[in-house]
C-alpha positions in Angstrom: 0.0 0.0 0.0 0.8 3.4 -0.7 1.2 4.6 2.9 2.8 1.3 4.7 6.4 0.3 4.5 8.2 -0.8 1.3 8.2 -4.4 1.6 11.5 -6.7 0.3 10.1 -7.9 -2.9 9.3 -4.1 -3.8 12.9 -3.2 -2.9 14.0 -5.4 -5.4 11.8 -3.9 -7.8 13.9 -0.9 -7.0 17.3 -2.3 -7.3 16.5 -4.0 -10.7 14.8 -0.2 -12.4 18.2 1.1 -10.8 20.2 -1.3 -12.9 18.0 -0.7 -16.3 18.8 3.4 -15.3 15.2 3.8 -14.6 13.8 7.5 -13.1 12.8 7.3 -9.5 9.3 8.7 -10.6 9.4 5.5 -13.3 10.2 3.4 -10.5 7.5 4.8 -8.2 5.0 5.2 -10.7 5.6 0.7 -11.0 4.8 0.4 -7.5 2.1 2.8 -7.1 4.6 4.6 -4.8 5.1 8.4 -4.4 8.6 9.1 -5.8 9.5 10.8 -2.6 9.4 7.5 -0.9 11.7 5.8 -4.0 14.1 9.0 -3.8 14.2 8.8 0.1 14.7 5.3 0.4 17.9 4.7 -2.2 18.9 8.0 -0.7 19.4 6.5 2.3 20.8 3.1 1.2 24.0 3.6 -0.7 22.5 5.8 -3.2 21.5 4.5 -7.2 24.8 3.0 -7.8 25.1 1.3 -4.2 21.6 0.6 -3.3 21.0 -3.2 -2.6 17.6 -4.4 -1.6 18.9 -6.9 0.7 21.1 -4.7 3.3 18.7 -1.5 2.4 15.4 -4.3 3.9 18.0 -5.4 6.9 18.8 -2.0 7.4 15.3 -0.5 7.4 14.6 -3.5 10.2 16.9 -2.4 12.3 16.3 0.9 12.2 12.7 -0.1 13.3 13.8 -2.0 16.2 15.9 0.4 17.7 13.5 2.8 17.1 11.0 0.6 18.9 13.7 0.3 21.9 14.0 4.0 21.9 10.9 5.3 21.8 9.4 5.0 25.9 12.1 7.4 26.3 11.1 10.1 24.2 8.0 12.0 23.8 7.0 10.1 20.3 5.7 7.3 22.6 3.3 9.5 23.7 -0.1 9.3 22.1 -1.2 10.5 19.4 -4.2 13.0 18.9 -7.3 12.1 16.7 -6.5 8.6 16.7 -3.5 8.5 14.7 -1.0 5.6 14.3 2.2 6.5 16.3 4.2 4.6 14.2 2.6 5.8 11.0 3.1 9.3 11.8 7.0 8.4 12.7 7.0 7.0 8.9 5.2 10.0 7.4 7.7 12.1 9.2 10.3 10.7 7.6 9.2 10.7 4.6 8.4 14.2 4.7 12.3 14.8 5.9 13.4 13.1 3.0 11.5 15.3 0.3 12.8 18.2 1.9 16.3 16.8 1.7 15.9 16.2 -1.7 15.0 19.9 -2.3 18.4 20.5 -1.1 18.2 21.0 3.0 20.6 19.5 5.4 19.6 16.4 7.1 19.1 18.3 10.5 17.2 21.1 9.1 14.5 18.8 7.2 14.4 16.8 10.2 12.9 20.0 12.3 11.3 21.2 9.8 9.5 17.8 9.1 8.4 17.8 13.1 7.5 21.2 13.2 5.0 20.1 9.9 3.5 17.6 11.8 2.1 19.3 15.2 -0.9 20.1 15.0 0.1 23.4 16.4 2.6 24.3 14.5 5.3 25.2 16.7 7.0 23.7 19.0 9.9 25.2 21.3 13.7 24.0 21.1 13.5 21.7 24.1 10.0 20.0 22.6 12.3 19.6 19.8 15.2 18.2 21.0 12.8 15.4 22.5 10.4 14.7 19.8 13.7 14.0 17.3 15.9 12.6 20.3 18.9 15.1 19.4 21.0 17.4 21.4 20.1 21.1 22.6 22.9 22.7 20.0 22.2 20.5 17.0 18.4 22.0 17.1 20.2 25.7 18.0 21.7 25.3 14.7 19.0 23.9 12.5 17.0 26.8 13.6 19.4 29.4 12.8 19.4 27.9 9.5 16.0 27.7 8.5 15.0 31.2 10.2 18.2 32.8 8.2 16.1 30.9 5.1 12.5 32.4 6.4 11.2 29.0 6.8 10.3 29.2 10.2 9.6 32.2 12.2 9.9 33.2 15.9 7.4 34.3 19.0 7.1 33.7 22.5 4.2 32.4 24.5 2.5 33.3 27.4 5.7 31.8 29.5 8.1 34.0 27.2 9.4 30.8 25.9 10.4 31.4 22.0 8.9 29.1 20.3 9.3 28.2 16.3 6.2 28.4 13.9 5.5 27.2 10.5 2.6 28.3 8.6 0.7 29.1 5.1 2.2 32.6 5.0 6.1 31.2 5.1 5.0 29.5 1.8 4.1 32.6 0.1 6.9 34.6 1.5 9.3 32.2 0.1 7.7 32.4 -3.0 8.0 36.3 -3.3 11.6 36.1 -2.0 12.4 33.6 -4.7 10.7 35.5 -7.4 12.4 39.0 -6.8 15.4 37.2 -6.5 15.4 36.5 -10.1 15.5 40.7 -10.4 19.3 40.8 -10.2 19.5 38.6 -12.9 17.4 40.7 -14.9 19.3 43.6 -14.0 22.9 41.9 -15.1 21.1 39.9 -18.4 20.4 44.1 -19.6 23.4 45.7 -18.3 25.3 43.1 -20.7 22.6 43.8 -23.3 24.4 47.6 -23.2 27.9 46.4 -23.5 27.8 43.5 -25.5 25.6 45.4 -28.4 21.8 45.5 -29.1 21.2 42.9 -31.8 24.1 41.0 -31.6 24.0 37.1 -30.8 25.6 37.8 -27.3 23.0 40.7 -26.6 20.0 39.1 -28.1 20.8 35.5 -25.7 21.0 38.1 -22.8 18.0 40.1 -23.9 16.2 36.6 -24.2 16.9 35.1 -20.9 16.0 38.9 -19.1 13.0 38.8 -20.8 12.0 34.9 -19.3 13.4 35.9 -15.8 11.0 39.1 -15.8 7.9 37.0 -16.9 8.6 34.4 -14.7 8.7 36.9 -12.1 5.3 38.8 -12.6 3.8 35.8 -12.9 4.9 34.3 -9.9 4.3 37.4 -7.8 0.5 37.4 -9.1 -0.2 33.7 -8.7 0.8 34.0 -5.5 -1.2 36.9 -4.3 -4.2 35.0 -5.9 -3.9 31.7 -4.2 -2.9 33.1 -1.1 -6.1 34.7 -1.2 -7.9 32.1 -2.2 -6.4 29.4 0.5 -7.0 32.0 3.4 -10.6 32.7 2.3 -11.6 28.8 2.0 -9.5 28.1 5.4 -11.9 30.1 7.4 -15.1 29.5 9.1 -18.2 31.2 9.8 -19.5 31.5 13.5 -21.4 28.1 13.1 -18.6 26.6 12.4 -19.2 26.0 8.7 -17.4 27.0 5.4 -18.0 30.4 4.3 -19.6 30.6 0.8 -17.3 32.7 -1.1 -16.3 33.4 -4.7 -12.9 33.6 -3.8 -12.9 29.6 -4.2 -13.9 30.0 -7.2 -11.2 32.1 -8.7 -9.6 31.5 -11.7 -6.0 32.2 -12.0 -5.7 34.5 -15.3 -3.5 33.6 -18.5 -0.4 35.2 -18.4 0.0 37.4 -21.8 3.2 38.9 -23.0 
């Protein structure tokens, strides 16, 4: 199933669309996996040229059981709310850490970020976090450093002035924006060289060309975001009664873009 653990004979299915230079989303799309799982799992076993199904399915057990073994320690053996699976959640986190990972964080940063994504709340303070992911106090001091100096997490204290660390729908769209108008120094350079290198020439026009992708890009970015942001916060909210708001906004369309 897609949610429950990758089973041996699956893991050979792996190795063997490794060894024909399959794509991990060829690979998932076979098992009726989603190819975070695939990319997270030969990540984590030797890679596409050293995975082996064998040690990666002995490995994956034993990670299990010490897991098992560890867990009355730490808060994770807690219950969970709404009737969730412990364990499931512990394998959702994980595979949540991994995506992120692939997007290019560091292990310790996607692993906070990955708890912080799954509370309920939200946030969580640096000493529930060193629990929850069973880590010291000054690797979590780091990883939040790192993803605040990103603007992935944000910062506020509670009622017992303990700082706490947040994640919520507006970080998405401020990381959208910030990447967007990041692409405006490009822009800028791509028509400075424009100036130097000659209107009309081969040089110039490839310049004028990629300024010209980089500035569409951008405005449409910008306004997609500013739609759906509207449109997610409008849907997300309830009336007095408890019940979804009838709106237009959910009805939006986002517009063609047009040169």
């Amino acid at each position: 199933m897609p949610g429950g653990r990758l089973t041996q004979q699956e893991r050979q299915q792996i190795a063997v669309g490794l060894a024909d230079g399959m794509a991990y989303a060829e690979i998932a799309r076979r098992l009726g996996r989603p190819t975070s799982t695939i990319t997270r799992e030969v990540s984590r076993n030797g890679g596409p040229t050293g995975y082996r199904a064998e040690l990666a399915h002995r490995a994956t057990q034993q990670r299990t059981q010490r897991r098992r073994q560890a867990a009355p320690r730490g808060a994770q053996a807690s219950p969970q709310p709404y009737g969730r699976d412990a364990e499931a959640v512990r394998d959702y986190q994980e595979t949540l850490t991994g995506v992120f990972m692939a997007s290019g964080l560091p292990k310790m940063m996607a692993r906070v970020l990955g708890c912080l994504y799954t509370t309920d709340t939200g946030s969580l303070t640096a000493s529930e976090l060193a629990q929850r992911l069973q880590v010291s106090p000054a690797s979590i001091s780091k990883a939040i450093t790192f993803l605040g100096d990103l603007d992935l997490i944000r910062r506020e204290r509670d009622e017992r002035r303990r700082e706490r660390y947040v994640v919520d729908d507006d970080l998405w769209y401020q990381a959208v924006v910030r990447s967007a108008r990041s692409n405006d120094q490009l822009v800028e350079a791509a028509r400075q060289g424009v100036a130097v290198l000659g209107p009309g020439t081969p040089a110039a026009t490839r310049l004028e060309n990629v300024a010209r992708f980089h500035d569409f890009i951008t405005v449409s970015l910008l306004r997609a975001a500013e739609q759906v942001r509207e449109v997610l916060y409008t849907t997300t909210e309830t009336t007095s009664d408890g019940t979804q708001p009838s709106s237009d906004h959910g009805q939006t369309a986002v517009p063609t873009a047009t040169t």
